[in-house]
C-alpha positions in Angstrom: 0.0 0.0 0.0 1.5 3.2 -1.1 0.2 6.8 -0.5 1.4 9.4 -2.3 0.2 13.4 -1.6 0.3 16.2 -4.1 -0.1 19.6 -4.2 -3.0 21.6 -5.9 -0.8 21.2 -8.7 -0.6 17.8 -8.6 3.8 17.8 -7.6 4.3 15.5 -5.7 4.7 16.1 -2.6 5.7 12.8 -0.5 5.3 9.1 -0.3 4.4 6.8 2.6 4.8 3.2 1.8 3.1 1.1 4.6 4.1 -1.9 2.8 2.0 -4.9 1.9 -1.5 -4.7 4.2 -4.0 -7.8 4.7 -7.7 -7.0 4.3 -8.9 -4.4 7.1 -9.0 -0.9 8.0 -6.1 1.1 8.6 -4.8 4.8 9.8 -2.0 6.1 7.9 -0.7 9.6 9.2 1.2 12.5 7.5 2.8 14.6 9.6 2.8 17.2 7.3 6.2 17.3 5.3 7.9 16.6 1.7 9.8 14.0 0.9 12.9 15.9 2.6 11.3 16.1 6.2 10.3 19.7 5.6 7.1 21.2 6.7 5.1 22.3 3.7 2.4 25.0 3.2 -0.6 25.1 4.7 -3.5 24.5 1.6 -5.5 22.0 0.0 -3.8 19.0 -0.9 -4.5 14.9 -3.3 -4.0 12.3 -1.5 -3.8 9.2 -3.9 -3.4 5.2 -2.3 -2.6 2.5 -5.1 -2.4 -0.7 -3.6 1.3 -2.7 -4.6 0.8 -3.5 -8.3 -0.8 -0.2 -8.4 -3.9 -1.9 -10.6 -6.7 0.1 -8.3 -6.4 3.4 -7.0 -8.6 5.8 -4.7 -7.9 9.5 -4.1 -9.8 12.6 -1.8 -8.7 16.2 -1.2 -7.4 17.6 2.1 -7.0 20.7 3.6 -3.5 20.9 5.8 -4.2 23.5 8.3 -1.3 24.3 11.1 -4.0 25.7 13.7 -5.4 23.0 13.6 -5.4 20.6 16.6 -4.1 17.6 14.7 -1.6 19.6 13.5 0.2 20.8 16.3 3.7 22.3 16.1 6.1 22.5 18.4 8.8 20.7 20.7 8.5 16.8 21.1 11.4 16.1 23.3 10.2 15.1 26.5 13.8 15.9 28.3 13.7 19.5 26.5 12.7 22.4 28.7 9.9 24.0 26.1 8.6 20.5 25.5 5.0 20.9 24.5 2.7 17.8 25.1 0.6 18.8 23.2 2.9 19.3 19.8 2.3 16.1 17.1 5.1 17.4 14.8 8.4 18.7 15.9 9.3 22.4 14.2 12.7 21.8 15.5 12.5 24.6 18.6 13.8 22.5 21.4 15.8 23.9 24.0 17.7 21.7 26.6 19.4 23.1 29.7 23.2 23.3 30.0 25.3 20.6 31.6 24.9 20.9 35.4 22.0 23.2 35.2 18.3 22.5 35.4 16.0 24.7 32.8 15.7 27.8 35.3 19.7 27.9 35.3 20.1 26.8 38.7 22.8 24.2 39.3 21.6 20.8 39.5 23.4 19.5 42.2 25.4 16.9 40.4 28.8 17.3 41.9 31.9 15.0 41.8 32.8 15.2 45.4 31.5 13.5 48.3 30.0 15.6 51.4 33.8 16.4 52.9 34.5 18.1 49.3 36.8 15.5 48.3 37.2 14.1 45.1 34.8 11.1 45.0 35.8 9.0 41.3 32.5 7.1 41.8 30.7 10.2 40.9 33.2 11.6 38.3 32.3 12.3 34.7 34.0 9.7 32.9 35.4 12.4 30.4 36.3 14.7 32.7 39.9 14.8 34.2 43.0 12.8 32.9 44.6 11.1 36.1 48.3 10.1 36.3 50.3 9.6 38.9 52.2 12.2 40.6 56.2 12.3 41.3 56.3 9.4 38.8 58.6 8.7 35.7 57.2 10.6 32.5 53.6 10.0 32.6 53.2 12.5 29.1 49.9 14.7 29.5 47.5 14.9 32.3 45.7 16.6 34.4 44.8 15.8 37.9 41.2 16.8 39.8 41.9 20.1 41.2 40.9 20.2 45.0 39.4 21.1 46.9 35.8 20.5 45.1 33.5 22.4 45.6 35.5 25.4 46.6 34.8 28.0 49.2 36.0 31.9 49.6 37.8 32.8 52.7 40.5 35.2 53.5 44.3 34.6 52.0 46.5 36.9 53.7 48.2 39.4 50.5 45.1 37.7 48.3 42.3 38.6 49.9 39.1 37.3 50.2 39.3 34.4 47.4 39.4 30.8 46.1 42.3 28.6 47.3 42.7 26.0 43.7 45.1 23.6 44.2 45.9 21.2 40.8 48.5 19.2 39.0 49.5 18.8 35.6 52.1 16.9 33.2 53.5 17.0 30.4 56.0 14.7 28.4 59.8 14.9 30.4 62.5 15.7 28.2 66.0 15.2 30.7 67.7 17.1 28.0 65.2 19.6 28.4 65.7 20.6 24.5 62.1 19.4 23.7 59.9 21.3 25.7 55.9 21.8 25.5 53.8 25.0 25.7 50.3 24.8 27.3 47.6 26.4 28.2 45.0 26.2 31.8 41.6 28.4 31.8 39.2 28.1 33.7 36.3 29.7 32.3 32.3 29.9 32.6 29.3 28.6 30.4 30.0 31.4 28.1 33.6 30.3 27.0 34.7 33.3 29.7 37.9 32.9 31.4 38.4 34.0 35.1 41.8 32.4 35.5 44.6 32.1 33.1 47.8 29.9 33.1 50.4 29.6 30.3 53.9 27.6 30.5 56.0 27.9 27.2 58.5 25.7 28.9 56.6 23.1 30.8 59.0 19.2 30.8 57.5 17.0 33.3 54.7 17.5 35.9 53.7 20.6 37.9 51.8 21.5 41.1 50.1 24.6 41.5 47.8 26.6 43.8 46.2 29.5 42.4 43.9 31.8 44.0 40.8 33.3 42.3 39.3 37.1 43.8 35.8 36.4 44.5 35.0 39.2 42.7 36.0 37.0 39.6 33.2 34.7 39.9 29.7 35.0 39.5 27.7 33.0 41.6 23.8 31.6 40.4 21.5 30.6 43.4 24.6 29.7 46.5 27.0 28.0 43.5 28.1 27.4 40.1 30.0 25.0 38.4 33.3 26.2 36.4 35.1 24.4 33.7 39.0 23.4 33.8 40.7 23.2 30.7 43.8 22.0 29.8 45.3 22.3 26.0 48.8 21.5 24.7 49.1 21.3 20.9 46.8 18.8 19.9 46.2 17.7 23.6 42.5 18.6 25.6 41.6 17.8 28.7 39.3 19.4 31.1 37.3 19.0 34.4 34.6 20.9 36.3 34.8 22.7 39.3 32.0 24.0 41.9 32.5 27.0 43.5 30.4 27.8 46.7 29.4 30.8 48.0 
C-alpha cells in the first residue's frame, strides 16, 4: 500500500509506503512534510493510495491547516525544557538546559565530590579529568582533579578574600630539556569566559600549583556554580569541572 500526496498542482509532494497490508482498515498519518522532512504549506492538498501493483487506486482532497489541533507544532522532546505535550510534529525549537543546570539555570546538584568536598571518582564524569600519577617517571599529559571541590571563599592573607585552587598537571619529560611543551589552563564559565589564566611555554615534566581566584572573579547563580577546567597542549585537551560555593 502506497500513498502518495500532491499539491493543488498535482507535484508530488511525498510518499508513505506502509508496505503490503491484509484485508482491514487502517490509519495512515502525515505529519505534514515533503519528501525531505520539511514542513510544507498550509493548503489544499491529493492524496492518492494505489495498492502494490498499483492496478486500483482511490484518491480525496485535504485541507492541511497548522491551527489546527491535529496539526500541532512545536517541541516533542520530553527531556527539552519548552517541551509541548501537546505538539504532534516537531518544528525543530527544542531547548535543553546546559550541563549541570536545570531549565531555570540553577545548578543541578550533580557534583563529583562527596560531602567532605573531596574528590569522589564514583561520581566523576567519565570524560572529565586525565589522572596520572604524581612524582612518577614521564607520565606525558595529564591533568589531575583540582581540589578542593567544591571550593569555598575565605580570607588569604596578601590575596584577599578568594578561592584557594590547588591542581597538578604533566606533560611529556625531556632530561635534556631541548624538547619542551607549551600549554595552556583556563578556567572559564558557560559562556567560554575565562576568570583564571595559566600559560607555560617551557613546561618538561609534571607541575603542582595553587592559584587563588578574587571572589570578585566569579559569578555566583542561586549559592553555587559549576566552572570548567581546561587544559590544552598542541593537539592535547583535557578538562574538568569545578563548583564553587558561596
Amino acid at each position: 500500500m502506497t500513498l502518495k500526496i500532491f499539491d493543488i498542482d498535482m507535484n508530488e509532494i511525498k510518499i508513505i509506503d506502509e508496505g503490503f497490508k491484509n484485508p482491514g482498515v487502517y490509519s495512515i498519518f502525515w505529519d505534514g512534510t515533503n519528501q525531505d522532512g520539511s514542513i510544507v504549506e498550509d493548503g489544499y492538498y491529493r492524496i492518492i493510495l494505489n495498492d502494490l501493483d498499483e492496478n486500483s487506486e482511490c484518491y480525496y482532497n485535504i485541507k492541511k491547516d497548522s491551527n489546527s489541533t491535529y496539526y500541532s507544532y512545536g517541541c516533542i522532546d520530553e527531556l527539552a525544557c519548552n517541551y509541548d505535550p501537546e505538539a504532534i510534529i516537531s518544528d525543530n525549537s527544542c531547548v535543553w538546559a546546559q550541563e549541570n543546570f536545570d531549565c531555570d539555570g540553577n545548578f543541578n546538584g550533580i557534583t563529583e565530590t562527596d560531602e567532605s568536598g573531596n574528590y569522589n571518582i564514583d561520581e566523576a564524569d567519565p570524560f572529565d579529568w586525565c589522572e596520572f600519577e604524581f612524582n612518577s617517571p614521564d607520565t606525558g599529559f595529564g591533568l589531575n582533579p583540582a581540589y578542593p571541590n567544591p571550593l569555598t571563599s575565605q580570607e588569604w592573607g596578601p590575596f584577599g578574600q578568594s578561592y584557594q585552587l590547588c591542581y597538578q598537571f604533566s606533560t611529556p619529560y625531556d632530561p635534556t630539556w631541548s624538547n619542551l611543551n607549551n600549554l595552556n589552563i583556563d578556567i572559564i564559565n558557560n559562556e567560554g569566559q575565562s576568570i583564571y589564566s595559566y600559560n607555560d611555554n617551557y613546561a618538561n615534566g609534571q607541575t603542582a600549583i595553587c592559584a587563588y581566584i578574587p571572589v570578585e572573579d566569579v559569578e555566583i547563580i542561586e549559592n553555587s556554580i559549576i566552572y570548567r577546567m581546561v587544559m590544552t597542549s598542541g593537539d592535547f585537551e583535557c578538562h574538568g569541572d569545578i563548583q564553587f560555593n558561596q
